[in-house]
Phi, psi and omega in degrees: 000134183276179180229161195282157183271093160268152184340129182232137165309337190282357176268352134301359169226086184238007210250133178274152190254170173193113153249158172272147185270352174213167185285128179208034166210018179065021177281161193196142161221143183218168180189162157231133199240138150282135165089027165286177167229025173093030213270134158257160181214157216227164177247164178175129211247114172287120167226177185305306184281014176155214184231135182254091163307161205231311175189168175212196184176170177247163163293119181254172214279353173275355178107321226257141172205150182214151198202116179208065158258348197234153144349335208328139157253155188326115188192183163250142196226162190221117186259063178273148169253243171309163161317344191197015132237102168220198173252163161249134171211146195227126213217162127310116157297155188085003181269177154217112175249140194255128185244137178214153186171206191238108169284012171273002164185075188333288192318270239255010197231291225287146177219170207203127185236126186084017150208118167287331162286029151285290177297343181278306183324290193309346171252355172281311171273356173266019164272308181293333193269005181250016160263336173295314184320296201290313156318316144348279164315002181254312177330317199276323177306301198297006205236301190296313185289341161313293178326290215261333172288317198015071193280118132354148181277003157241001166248011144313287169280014179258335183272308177308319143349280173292315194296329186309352194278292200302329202294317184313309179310314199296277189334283166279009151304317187260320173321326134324316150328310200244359123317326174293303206275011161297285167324308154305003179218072166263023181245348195257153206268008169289346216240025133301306180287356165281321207262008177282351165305316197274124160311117196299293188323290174322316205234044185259017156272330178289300193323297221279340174295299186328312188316282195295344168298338200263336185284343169274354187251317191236101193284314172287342205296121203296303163326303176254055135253316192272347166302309169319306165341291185294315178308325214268341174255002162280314193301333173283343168309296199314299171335318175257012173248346182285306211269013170221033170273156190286121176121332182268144186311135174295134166320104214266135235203116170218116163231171174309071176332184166283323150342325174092321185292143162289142206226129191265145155330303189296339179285017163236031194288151151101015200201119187278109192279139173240142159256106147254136225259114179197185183206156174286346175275331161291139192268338190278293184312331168291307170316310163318321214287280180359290143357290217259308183298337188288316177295345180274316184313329201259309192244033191278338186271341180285024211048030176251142206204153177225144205234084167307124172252163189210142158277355198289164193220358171205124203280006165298292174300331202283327173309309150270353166270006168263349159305272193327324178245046162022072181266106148230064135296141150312159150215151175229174180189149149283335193055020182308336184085213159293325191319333203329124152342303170322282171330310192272330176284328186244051165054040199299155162217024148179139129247165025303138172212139173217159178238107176294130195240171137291160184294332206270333183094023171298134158296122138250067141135141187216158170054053161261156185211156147071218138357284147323312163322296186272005173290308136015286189307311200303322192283001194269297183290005183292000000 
């Protein structure tokens, strides 16, 4: 059963940093921790390389600590006393913020005055840490009905089945949620680590809000040029998962046989085509292949004809390896690796992948495999 991706730290560091080295905007942070002992304790900025010290300071016997040497630019932060007592904070220059908690346990006790993307971070992971309870409880049925049913692997995989119908609901209940508090923040740079929760297909209008709120407020900000980026290369994803959706005309592809001629999609109209997208360095895909052959054998006299695309980077391998698993299929390759022309017209992200086309060159049907392929066929080819 899958799980849902809650807020993780490491998807917070996803961003490159630029601090100053002395303070020249008055920011300031302070606190007072209850149970302390006399702890230093430290700032530190999550960047793509790593962790950025930022100030440290000791604790005095009173709890109270302060730290206004440095600079921060607009980022995610780390208040830590140890590897595995800190906090998350998303702080600003110019800000001065007040930190209060437990220092026997920062992460789950602090609270915070004076940075508002702090607090937004902050409704943000108890929105993911109350979908983790809840997906969790299902984790928890399948797991006891494993146990106490010893349940078999096919009424094993008929319960992961049903319980996958609620998980779906959870999934887009909370996705929702947190489409909304996005949108109502489209300027604060907490709702970056949010919206990486949402499917880019699904939200690609929320992504495209976040930009610009965050690209009209921090124009320079290095962090939100490469957030841009990324939006300007998911719209482009979507686009191209859009234009290969079932019903719409297949793309059209022309690469190289081995042969060096080149071989066009459209010179197989008139005929129900599987494009399947595979390499020789995949292990998934070699496995597959048996499959795949067993359907050209049952349906090659029927108007069914399969059209190998190779992800390969090396025509040795790729050569031989259409010898070794005896492919009398065309295949064709650019020998691009991912760079392939393929990969970018049919939005490819992991193979084995195949797109099933119609004689007219119409999509009916994608990512079939095993079984499916041939239930597919039958009906097609009936």
């Amino acid at each position: 059963m899958k799980k849902i991706i809650i807020l993780a730290l490491a998807s917070i560091a996803l961003y490159s940093c630029s601090t100053d080295s002395s303070n020249t905007t008055g920011f300031e942070i302070k606190g007072n921790l209850s149970n302390s002992k006399g702890e230093a304790i430290y700032l530190e900025k999550l960047a793509q390389t790593g962790v950025t010290p930022i100030d440290s300071a000791t604790i005095d016997e009173k709890g109270e600590f302060k730290m206004n040497h440095a600079s921060p630019s607009i980022g995610f932060y780390r208040l830590r006393i140890n590897a595995s007592n800190f906090c998350m904070l998303v702080l600003d220059s110019a800000q001065k913020v007040t930190i209060t908690g437990d220092a026997r346990d920062l992460g789950n006790t602090f609270k915070s005055e004076g940075s508002p993307d702090t607090k937004l971070f902050a409704e943000y992971n108890a929105l993911a840490q109350g979908q983790k309870m809840r997906t969790d409880s299902l984790e928890n049925i399948f797991r006891t009905a494993m146990v106490t049913l010893k349940l078999d692997s096919i009424r094993a995989d008929s319960l992961s089945k049903e319980l996958q119908k609620p998980y779906e609901v959870m999934v887009g209940q909370y996705s929702e949620v947190v489409a909304k508090k996005i949108k109502e923040n489209t300027s604060s740079f907490a709702s970056i680590m949010a919206i990486q929760q949402l499917r880019p297909e699904e939200y690609l209008d929320i992504y495209k809000a976040l930009d610009k709120g965050l690209t009209t407020k921090y124009p320079d900000n290095k962090d939100i040029k490469s957030f841009h980026g990324m939006v300007q290369q998911t719209e482009m994803m979507v686009s191209r998962t859009e234009a290969i959706k079932v019903g719409n005309e297949a793309p059209e592809l022309i690469l190289p046989m081995p042969n060096d001629k080149d071989l066009a999609l459209t010179s197989l109209r008139g005929k129900v085509v599987l494009v399947d997208f595979w390499a020789s360095w995949c292990a998934p895909c070699r496995k597959e292949l048996p499959n795949v052959k067993r359907a050209y054998a049952k349906y090659k006299n029927k108007g069914f004809e399969i059209l190998g695309v190779s992800l390969d980077k090396d025509r040795d391998a790729w050569i031989e390896a259409i010898s070794t698993e005896g492919l009398t299929w065309p295949q064709v390759s650019d020998l691009k690796f991912w760079q392939s022309e393929a990969v970018q017209v049919y939005a490819i992200q992991s193979i084995p992948y195949t797109v099933l086309i119609d004689k007219e060159g119409k999509i009916i049907a994608t990512d079939l495999r095993g079984a499916d392929l041939d239930k597919k066929l039958a009906e097609v080819l009936k």
